[in-house]
N, C-alpha and C positions, 0 to 999 in steps of 0.2 A: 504494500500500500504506500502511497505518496502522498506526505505532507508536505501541510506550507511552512516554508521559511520566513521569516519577520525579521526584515534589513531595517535597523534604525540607526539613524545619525547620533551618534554622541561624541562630540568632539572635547574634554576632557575626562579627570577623573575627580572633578569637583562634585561631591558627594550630591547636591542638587541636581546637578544634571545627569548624573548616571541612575537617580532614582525616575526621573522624569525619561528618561531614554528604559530604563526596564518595563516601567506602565506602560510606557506605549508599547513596547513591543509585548506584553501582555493580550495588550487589549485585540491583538491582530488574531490570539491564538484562543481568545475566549475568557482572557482572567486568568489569574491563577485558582481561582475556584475552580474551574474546570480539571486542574491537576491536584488540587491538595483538600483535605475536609477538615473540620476542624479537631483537634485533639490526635491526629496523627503526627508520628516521629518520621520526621523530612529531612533525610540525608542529603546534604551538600556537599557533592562528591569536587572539591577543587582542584587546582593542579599547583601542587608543593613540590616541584621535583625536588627540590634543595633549599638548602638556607642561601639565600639573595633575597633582599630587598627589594617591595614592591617598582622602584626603580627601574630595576636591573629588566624589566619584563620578561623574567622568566616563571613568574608564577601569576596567579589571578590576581587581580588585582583588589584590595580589599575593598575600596570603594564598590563593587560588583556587587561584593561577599556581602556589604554590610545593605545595599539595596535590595537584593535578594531576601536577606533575613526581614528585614522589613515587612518584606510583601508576606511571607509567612505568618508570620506574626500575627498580620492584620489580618489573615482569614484561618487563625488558629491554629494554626500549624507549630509542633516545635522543633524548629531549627537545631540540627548537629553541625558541625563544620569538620569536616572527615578529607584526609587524604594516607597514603601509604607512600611515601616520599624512597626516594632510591636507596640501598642500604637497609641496617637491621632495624626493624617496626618496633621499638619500644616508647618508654614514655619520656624517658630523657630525652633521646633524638626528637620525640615530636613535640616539647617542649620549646625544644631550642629553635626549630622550625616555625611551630606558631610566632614565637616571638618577631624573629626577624621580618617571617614574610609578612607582619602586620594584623596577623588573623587573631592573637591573643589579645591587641587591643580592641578589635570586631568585639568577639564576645565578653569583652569587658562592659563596651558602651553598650550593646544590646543587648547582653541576659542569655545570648545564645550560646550553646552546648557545645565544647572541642570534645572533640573524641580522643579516649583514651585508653578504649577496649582494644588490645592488640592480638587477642584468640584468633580464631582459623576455625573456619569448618569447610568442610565437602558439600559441594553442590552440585546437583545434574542439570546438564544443560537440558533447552527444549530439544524436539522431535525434526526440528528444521536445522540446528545445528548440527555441525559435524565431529564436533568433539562431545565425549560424552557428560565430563564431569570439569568441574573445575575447582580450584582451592581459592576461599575468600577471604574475605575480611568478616568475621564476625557481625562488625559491625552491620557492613553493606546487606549480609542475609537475613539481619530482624528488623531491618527500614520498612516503615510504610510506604515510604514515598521516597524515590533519589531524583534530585535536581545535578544535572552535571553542567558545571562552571569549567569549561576548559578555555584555555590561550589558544589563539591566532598565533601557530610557530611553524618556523623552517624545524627542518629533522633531518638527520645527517644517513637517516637508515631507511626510513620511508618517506622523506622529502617535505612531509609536511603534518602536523601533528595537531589533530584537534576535536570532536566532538567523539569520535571511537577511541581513538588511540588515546584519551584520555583516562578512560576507562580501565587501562591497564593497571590504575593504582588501586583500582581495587583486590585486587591481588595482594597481602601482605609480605613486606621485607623483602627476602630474600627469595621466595620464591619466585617472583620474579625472575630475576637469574636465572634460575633453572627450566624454568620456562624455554627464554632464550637460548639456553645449550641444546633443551632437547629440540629447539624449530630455526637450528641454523639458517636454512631457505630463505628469501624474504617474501616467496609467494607463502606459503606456509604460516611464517607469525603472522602476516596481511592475513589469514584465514582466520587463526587464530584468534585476533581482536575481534572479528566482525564476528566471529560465535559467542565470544564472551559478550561484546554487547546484546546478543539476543539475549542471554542469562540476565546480564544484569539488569536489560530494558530498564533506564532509566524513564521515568513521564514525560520530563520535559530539560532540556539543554537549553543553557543562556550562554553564549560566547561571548570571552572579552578578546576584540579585535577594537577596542580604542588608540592601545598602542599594541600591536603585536611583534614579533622579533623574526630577523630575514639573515639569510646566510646562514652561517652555524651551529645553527636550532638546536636544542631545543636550550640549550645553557649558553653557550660561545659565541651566538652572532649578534645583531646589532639589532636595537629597537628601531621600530618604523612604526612611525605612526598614520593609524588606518583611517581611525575616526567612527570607528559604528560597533552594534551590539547586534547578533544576530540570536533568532527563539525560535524553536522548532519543538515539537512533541517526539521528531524522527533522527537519530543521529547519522545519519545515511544521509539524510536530506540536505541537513545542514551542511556537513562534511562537504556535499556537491557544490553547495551554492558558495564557502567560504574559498574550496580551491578555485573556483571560477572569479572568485573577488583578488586572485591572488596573482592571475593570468594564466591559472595552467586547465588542461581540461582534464577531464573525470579518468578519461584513461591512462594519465601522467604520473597517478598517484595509487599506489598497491591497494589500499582500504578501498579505495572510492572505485576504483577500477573492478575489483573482485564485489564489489556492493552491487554492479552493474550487471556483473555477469551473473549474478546470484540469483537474480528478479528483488534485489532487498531497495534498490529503487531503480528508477525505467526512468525519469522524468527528468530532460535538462532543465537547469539549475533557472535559464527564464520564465519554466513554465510552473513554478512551485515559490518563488520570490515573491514576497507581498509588502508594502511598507516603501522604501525607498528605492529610487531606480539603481537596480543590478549594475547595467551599464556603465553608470557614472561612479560608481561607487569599483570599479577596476583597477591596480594597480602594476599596470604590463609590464613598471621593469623592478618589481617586489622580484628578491634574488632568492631564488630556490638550489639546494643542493642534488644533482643528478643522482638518481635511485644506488643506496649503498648495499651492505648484506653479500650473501655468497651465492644468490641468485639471478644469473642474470639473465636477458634477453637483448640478441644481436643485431641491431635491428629489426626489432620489432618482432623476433624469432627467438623461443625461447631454447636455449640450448639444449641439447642430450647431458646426459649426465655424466661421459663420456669425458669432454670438453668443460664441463665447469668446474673442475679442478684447474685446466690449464688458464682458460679466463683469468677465473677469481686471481692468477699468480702473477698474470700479464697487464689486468685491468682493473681489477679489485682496490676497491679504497683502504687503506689501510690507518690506522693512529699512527703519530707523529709527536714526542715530546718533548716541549724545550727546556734544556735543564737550566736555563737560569732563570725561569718562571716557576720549574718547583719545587714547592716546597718541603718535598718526600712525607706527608704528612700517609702517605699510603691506602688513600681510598682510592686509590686506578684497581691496587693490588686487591684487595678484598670485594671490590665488587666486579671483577670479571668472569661473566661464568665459566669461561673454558679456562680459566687459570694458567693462561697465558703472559701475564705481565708477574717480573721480577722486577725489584729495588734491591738494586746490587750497587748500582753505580754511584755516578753525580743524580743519575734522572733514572725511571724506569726504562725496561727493555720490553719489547713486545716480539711472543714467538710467533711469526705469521702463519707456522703451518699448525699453530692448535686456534689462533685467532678465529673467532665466528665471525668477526666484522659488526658486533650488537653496538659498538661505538661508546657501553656503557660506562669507558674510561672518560671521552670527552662529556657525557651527560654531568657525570657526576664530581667532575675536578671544579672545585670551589676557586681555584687560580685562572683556570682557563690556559692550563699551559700545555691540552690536548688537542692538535689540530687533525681535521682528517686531510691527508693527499690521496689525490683523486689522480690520475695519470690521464693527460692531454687526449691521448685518447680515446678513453671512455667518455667523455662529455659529450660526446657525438656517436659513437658508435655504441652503446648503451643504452636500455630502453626500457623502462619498468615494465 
């Protein structure tokens, strides 16, 4: 089924106007009565990848978070503020993360709930997905209601990250990682998310594309400022209409591309847009990274399996690290799933032949002293 998307202008994060930019794009989709009742527990699934500052645009931005809650509030709803940030899920790490990214003083000023349930349980996906079960967050599996807050971001591994691929944090700690080891493929994890988000079917996603981040996503590259909030009921839908706000088309990008072929949406992104013109709202030279991971397609053709070892060693992107950016503080080393990176040296070492290419060195280094190199020729001859 095909939902509408809700493009609205909001050109800061001056807590006024990102409240008056949420109502309206509410109002496109029904109210938030239509998603929440009153006395139900309404997960706010945000995107915390890491401790940075809401500056830095690498996480939601609180102003969002604190609109959001609002709107819950006032049709009785009670707001949690939940994410599963990169590394191990406890309370100290989410401590020090609420702080930073701004979200401890949210729930300061409005009453609302951080989470700090870090359990796990087992869950079965639906009957349309392709994976059977998955491991959650606790928390995510006793929500009445989940609101998914994701960034407008470049992604160094699926090119661009935002209404699915947000979703991943619902996933506790480290499993995550492991995830990753077992679905080295990039078609593969692109299947992956798009099943989990059937599991987690969120009600309703609110995107912060006020300022989003371009080049070295989802940690390392540079804010750009977009100017707008988009609202959809459908993470599928959304995902269509933000890569298209970003200059790329649907099949540029593994989630939104496999979303397509799936039947999980049929509808280009001008025919499900509601609110402000699509069109105008384009930014043709927002810089995107060419599709990374250990699966690739040559031209538009996806290779034997034969051939994608020799690819991956010829054209394959690989981490890069500058050692006098770091600061061996050693989260490249602990959070790589295929435990590929040593701190031996001045700087880590990367083994390329156990490397997955999951990039989760450059996500998660707080220095940014992880660049990926992409080889000249892949940029063209490489093809999600």
């Amino acid at each position: 089924m095909n939902y509408p998307v809700a493009l609205v202008p909001c050109s800061s994060y001056n807590e006024r106007t990102v409240m008056h930019a949420v109502q309206d794009a509410l109002e496109y989709l029904g109210g938030l009565e239509s998603f929440v009742q009153p006395g139900q527990r309404v997960l706010l699934k945000t995107n915390l990848l890491t401790k940075r500052p809401p500056e830095d645009a690498v996480t939601t931005h609180p102003a969002v978070v604190t609109a959001v809650v609002h709107e819950v509030l006032r049709v009785g709803g009670k707001p949690i503020i939940y994410d599963s940030p990169g590394g191990p899920f406890t309370k100290a790490a989410l401590e020090s993360i609420y702080e930073v990214c701004g979200l401890a003083q949210v729930a300061r000023e409005t009453g609302a709930e951080l989470n700090w349930n870090t359990a796990e349980v087992t869950v079965s996906a639906p009957e349309e997905a392709r994976v059977r079960n998955f491991i959650l967050s606790q928390a995510v599996s006793s929500a009445d209601v989940i609101i998914n807050l994701p960034k407008l971001k470049s992604h160094g591994l699926t090119r661009y990250t935002g209404a699915v691929k947000n979703l991943f944090g619902c996933i506790p700690g480290l499993h995550k990682a492991q995830y990753h080891l077992q679905l080295p493929a990039l078609d593969r994890f692109a299947d992956f998310l798009l099943d989990l988000a059937l599991t987690v079917k969120p009600a309703l996603t609110i995107m912060d594309a006020v300022v989003g981040m371009e080049g070295e996503g989802p940690s390392a590259g540079t804010p750009r400022t977009l100017g707008y909030l988009l609202a959809s009921p459908s993470v599928f839908a959304l995902d269509v209409a933000a890569v298209t706000m970003i200059g790329l088309k649907a099949d540029e990008v593994p989630t939104t591309h496999l979303a397509k072929k799936r039947g999980l949406m049929t509808h280009s992104a001008d025919k499900i847009v509601v609110g402000a013109n699509l069109r105008k709202a384009i930014v043709s030279d927002f810089e995107v990274p060419p599709p990374g991971g250990t699966s690739f397609r040559l031209l538009g053709y996806r290779l034997p399996p034969k051939l994608l070892k020799l690819a991956g060693g010829l054209l394959g992107a690989r981490p890069v690290f500058d050692a006098e950016q770091c600061r061996r503080c050693g989260i490249c080393v602990r959070s790589c799933p295929a435990k590929a990176i040593t701190l031996a040296g001045k700087s880590p070492t990367v083994n390329l032949k156990k490397c997955i290419r999951c990039f989760c060195c450059q996500e998660l280094c707080p220095v940014q002293s992880v660049t990926i190199y992409r080889p000249w020729l892949s940029r063209w001859l490489l093809r999600p």
